[in-house]
KOLSE-421843 format. One record per residue: residue in one letter; y, z, x of N, C-alpha, C, O in turn. Coordinates in steps of 0.001 Angstrom, whole numbers, plus 500000, padded with zeros to 6 digits. Each point is the difference from the previous one (the first is absolute). Layout:
<rs>
aYZXYZXYZXYZX;...
</rs>
This chain:
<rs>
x080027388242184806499937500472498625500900499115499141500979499400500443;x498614500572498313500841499329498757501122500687499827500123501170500362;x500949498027498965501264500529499440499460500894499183500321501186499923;x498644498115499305499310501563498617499391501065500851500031501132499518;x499357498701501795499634501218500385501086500553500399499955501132499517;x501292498725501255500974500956500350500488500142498689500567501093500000;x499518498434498950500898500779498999499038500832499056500464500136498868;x498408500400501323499020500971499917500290501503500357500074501106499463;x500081498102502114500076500982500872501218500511499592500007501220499834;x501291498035499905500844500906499470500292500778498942500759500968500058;x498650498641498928499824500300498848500244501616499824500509500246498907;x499228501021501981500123500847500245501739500660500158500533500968499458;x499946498104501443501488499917500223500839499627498963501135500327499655;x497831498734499840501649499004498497499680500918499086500597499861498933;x498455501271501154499463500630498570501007501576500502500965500285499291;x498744500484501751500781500994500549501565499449499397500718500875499516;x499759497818500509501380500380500664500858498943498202501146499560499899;x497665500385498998500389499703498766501183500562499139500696499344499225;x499446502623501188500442500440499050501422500005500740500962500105499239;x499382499773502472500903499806500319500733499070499687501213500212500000;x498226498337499598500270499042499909500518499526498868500795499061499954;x498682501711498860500114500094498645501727500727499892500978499430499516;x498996501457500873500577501250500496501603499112500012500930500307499254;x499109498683501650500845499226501212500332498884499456500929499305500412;x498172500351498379500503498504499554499423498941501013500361498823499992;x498938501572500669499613498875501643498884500270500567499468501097499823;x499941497878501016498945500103500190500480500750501358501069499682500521;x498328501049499880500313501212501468499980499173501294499373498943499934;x501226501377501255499895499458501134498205499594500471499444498904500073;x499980502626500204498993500288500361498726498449499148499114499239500389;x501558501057498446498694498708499322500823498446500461499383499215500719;x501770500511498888500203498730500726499575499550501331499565498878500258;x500663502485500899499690499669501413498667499845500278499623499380500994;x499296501352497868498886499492500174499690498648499619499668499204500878;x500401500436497896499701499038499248500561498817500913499330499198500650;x502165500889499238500863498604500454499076499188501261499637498833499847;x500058501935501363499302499318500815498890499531499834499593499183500826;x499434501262497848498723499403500103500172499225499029499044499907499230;x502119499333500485500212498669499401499414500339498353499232499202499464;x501073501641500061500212500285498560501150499331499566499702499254499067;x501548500695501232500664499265498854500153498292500248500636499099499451;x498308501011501814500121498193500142498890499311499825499918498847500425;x499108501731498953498742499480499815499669498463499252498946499367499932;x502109500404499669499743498905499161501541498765500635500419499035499361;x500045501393501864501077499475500841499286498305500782498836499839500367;x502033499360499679499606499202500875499364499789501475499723498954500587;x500125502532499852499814499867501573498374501155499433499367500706500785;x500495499225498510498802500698499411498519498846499176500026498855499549;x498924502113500582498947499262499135498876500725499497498776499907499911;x502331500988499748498841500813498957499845499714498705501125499740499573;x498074500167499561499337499406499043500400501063498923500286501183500186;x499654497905498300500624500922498651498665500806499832500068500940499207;x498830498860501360498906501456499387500314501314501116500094501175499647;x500043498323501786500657501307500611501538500600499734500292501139500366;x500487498144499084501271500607499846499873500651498819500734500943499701;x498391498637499590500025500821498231499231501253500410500269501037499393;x498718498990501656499084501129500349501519500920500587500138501040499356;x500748498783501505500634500547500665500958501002499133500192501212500091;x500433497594498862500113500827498778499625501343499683500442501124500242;x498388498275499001499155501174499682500131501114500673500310501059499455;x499433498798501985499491501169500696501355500739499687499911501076499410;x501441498409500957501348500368499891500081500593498731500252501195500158;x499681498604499025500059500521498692499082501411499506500575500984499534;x498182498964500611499360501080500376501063501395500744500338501087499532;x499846498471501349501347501116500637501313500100499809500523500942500596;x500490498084498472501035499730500130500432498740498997500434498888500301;x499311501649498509500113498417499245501636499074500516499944498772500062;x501130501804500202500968499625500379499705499412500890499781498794499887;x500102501911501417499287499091500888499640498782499886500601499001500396;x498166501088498922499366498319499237500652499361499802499955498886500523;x501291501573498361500976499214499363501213499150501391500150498817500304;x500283502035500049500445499612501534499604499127500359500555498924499777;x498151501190501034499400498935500724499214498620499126499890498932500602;x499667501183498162500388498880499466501717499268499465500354498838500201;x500100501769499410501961499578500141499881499164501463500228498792500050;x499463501845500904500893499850501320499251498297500239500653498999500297;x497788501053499468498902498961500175500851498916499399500548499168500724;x499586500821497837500764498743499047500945499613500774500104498774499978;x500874501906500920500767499353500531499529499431501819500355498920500473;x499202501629499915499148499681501434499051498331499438499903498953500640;x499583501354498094500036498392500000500280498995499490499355498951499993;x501766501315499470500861499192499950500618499504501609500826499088500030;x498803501446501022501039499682500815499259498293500663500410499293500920;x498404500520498157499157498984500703501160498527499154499844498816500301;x501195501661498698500531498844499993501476499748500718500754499028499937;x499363502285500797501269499866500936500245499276501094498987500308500629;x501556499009500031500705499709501456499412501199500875500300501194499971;x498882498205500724499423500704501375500997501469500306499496501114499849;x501618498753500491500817500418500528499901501575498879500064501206500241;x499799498182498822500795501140498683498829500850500022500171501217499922;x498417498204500193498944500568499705499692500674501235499102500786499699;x501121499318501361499952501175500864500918500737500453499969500981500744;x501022498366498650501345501434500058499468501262498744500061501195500287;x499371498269498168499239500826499204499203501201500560500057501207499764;x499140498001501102498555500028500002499828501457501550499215500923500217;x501940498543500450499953500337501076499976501670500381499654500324501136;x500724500707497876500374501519499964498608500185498533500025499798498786;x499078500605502045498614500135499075500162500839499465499434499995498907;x501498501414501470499988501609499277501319499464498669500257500712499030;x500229498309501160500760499760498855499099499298498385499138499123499951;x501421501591499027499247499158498721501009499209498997500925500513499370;x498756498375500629500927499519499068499529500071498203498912500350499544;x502058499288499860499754499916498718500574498112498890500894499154500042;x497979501121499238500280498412499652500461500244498551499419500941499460;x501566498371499737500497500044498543500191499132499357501055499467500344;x498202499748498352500714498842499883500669500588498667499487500956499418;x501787498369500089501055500557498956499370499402498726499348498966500147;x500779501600498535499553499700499097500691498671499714501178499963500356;x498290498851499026500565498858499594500239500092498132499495500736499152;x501110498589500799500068499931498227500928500810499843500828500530500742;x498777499519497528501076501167499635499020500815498788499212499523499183;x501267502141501125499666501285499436500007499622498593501056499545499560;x497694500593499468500656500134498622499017501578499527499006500550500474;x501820499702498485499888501213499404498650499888498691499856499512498879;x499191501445502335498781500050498710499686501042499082499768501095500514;x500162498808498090500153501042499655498305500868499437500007501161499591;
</rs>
C-alpha cells in the first residue's frame, strides 16, 4: 500500500484524537506512533522518493482529519529536505527517529516599517 493509502486508513485515528491534541498544544502520542513509521514526516527526506503530487495528496488527506497535523507534517517535510544538502552523517542522524517531526524557520530579513 501507498503512504496515501495508510494515511487514509488513519485518518479515523488523527480525527478521534484532534480535540485531545488541540486540548494539549501537541500532536498526541497515539497519532505520531502511527504516522512517524509510515514515513509521514520524511516524505520529502533524502533516503525517500516520493513525488510532490503524492506528498500534497498526503496532505490533504491529513488535513481533512487534523489540519495541524498537515501543518506538522508539512513543517517537519521542509526540513527532511533540506537534509539533501547536509553531510551524510548529519542527514541520518535527522532522518534516523521517523516518529520525530522537525520544524523549519527562516527569520525575517530587513527591517519592520510602520504602515499606516
Amino acid at each position: 500500500m501507498s503512504v496515501l493509502g495508510d494515511v487514509v486508513d488513519s485518518a479515523d485515528l488523527v480525527r478521534a484524537e484532534r480535540r485531545a491534541g488541540e486540548a494539549g498544544y501537541a500532536m498526541t502520542a497515539p497519532v505520531m506512533e502511527r504516522l512517524g513509521p509510515l514515513g509521514v514526516f520524511r516524505l520529502l527526506g533524502r533516503d525517500r522518493s516520493t513525488g510532490l503530487g503524492e506528498f500534497i495528496r498526503v496532505l490533504e488527506a491529513l488535513a481533512h482529519a487534523d489540519p495541524s497535523v498537515a501543518w506538522a507534517a508539512a513543517n517537519s517535510n521542509g526540513a527532511a529536505m533540506a537534509t539533501h544538502a547536509f553531510p551524510d552523517a548529519i542527514a541520518a542522524e535527522m532522518l534516523a527517529e521517523s516518529n520525530w517531526f522537525y520544524g523549519v524557520g527562516f527569520p525575517p530579513t530587513g527591517k519592520a516599517e510602520r504602515v499606516n
